[in-house]
N, C-alpha and C positions, 0 to 999 in steps of 0.2 A: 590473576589480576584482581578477581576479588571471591570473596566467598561469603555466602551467602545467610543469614545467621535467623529469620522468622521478620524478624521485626522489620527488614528492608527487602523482606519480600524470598519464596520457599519455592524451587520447583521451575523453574524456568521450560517452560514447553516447546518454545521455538528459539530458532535462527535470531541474530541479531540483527538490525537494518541498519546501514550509515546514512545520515541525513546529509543535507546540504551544508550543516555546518560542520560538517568533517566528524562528528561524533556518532555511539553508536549505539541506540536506543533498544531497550525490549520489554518485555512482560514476564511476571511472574503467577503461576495457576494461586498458590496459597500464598499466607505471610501480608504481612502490611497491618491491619489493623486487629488487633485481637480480638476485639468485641464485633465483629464481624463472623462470626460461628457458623450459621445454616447446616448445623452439625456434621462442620469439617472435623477434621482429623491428618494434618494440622490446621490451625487454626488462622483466620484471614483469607481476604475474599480476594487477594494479588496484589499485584503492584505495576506499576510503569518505570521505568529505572533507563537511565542516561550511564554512559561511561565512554571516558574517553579514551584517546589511542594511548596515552599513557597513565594508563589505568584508575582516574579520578571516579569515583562512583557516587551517584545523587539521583537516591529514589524520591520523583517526583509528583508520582500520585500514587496514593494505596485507595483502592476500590473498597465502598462499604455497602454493599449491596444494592442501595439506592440507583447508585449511577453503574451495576453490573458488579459481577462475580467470577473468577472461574475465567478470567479470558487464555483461552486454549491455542491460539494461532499463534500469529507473529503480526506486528507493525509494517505495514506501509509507506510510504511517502508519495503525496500525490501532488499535482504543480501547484498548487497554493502552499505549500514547505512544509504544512500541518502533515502530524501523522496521525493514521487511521487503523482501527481494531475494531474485534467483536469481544464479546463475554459472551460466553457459555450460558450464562445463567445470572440474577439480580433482574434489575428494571421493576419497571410496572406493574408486570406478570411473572415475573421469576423466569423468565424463558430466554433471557439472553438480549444483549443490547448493542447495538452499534455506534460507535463514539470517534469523534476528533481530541486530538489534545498538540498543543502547540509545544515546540522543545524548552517552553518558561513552564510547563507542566500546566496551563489551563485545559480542562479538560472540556468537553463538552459533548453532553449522550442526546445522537441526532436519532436515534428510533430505538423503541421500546417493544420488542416481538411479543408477537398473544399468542400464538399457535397460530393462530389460522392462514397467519403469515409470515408463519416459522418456527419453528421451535429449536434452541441448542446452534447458535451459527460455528460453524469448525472451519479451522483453516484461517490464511490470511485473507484480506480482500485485495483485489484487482482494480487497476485503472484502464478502461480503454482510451487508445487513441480520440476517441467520440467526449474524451473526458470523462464521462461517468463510472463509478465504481460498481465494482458487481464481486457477490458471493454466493456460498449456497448453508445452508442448514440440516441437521442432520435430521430433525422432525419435525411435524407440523404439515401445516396445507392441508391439503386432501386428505379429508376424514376416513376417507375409506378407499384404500389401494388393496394391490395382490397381495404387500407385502406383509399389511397389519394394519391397525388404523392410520395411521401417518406416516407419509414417505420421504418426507421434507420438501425443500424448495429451493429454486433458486433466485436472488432477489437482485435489483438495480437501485443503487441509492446518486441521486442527481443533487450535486452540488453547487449546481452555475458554472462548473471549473468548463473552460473553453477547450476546442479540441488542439492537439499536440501529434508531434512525429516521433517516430522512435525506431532502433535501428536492431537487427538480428546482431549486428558486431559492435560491443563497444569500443573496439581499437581496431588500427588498418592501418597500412604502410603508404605511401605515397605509390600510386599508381593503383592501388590496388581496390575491388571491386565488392562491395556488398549492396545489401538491401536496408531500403527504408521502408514503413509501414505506416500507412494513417489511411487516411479517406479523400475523397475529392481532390485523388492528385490527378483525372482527367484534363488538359490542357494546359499541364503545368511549364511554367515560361523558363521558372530558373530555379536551379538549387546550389547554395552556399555554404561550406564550412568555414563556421567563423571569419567569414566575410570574403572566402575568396572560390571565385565562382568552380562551380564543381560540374563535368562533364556527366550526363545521366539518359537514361532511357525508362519512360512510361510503360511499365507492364502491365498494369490495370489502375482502376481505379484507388486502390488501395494498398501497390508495391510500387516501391520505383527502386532501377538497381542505379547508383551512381557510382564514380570512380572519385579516389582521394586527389585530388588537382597538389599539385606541385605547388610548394610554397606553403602549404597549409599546415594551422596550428590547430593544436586542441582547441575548441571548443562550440559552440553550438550550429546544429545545421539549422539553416531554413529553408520553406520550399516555396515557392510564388506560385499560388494556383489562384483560379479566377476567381475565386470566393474569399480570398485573402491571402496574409502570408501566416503559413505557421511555423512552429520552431517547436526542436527537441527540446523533451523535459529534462534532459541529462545531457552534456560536454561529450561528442566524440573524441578520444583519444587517440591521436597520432603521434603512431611512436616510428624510431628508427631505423 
């Protein structure tokens, strides 16, 4: 579908993500702006790169150190549509940076790691149900462990994003039984797939198993618990 040539980004480290608008985003370790060195070999500090299901390709941001370097994970998508990364390395302190970027490629570097709290973040980040994202870093923190000076860390970055439900099964047959996952589903009144009421049972706080109610279409569940209603950040899919 596409190959990949310096200039629109060298090296692809992870997975692709599909967003909400059907397209499928990732990240590149090298490639993108040449005069971004930090004596690489190749040269360029990555890229952000869009492609769709029939193969249009539009690298949207090449990273020049400033705003991160080197990002080593994969993309995200968290319920505000923005998707979310680390760099390895660039920022403030050259130690790695945590960033939003929307699929028009605005990007934006929400923390700058110093060591002390963090150093090198690896991996993709996580949304929980609570809303907030969370990752870990591979050094940094604690100056002095068993294992060397720095052990790394694990860090929570809070968005405002509200909390959401989400489900062990992205598909399920009518009648049939899975789990949903969030919080404060104690006393919860009603659960709905795409608007049509769905039979369920409260196993804690934070599972409920419901059944696929007849009649029901793809798309979003919600749960009525006494502190609100929430709703999945993703379409369940009922298939045949």
């Amino acid at each position: 579908m596409h190959v990949f040539e310096g200039g629109d980004g060298d090296e692809p480290p992870a997975g692709l993500v599909q967003a909400a608008d059907g397209n499928f985003y990732g990240l590149t370790l090298f490639g993108g702006k040449p005069d971004c060195q930090m004596g690489l070999d190749p040269p360029g500090c990555g890229t952000v790169f869009r492609i769709t299901r029939t193969g249009g390709f539009t690298t949207i941001h090449k990273f020049d150190g400033s705003d991160g370097a080197l990002p080593f994970g994969g993309l995200m998508q968290a319920t505000d549509k923005n998707l979310y990364g680390a760099t390895d390395f660039g920022g403030t302190d050259s130690v790695g940076t945590i960033f939003s970027i929307g699929p028009d490629g605005n990007l934006t570097t929400l923390h700058d790691f110093d060591g002390g709290d963090g150093d090198v973040p690896v991996g993709s980040l996580v949304q929980s149900t609570n809303g907030i994202l969370y990752g870990a870093t591979e050094g940094g923190g604690q100056f002095s462990c068993a294992f060397g000076p720095q052990c790394g860390t694990v860090f929570s970055l809070d968005m405002g994003l509200g909390p959401f439900v989400t489900f062990a099964l992205a598909t399920g047959k009518v009648g049939q039984t899975g789990p949903i996952l969030g919080q404060g589903f104690t006393g919860t009144t009603s659960v709905s797939l795409n608007g049509t009421p769905a039979t369920f049972t409260v196993k804690s706080d934070t599972f409920i198993e419901a059944t696929v109610p007849a009649g029901a279409t793809t798309g979003y569940v919600t749960v009525n618990t006494p502190s609100g209603t929430l709703t999945s950040n993703v379409p369940f899919h009922v298939i045949q």
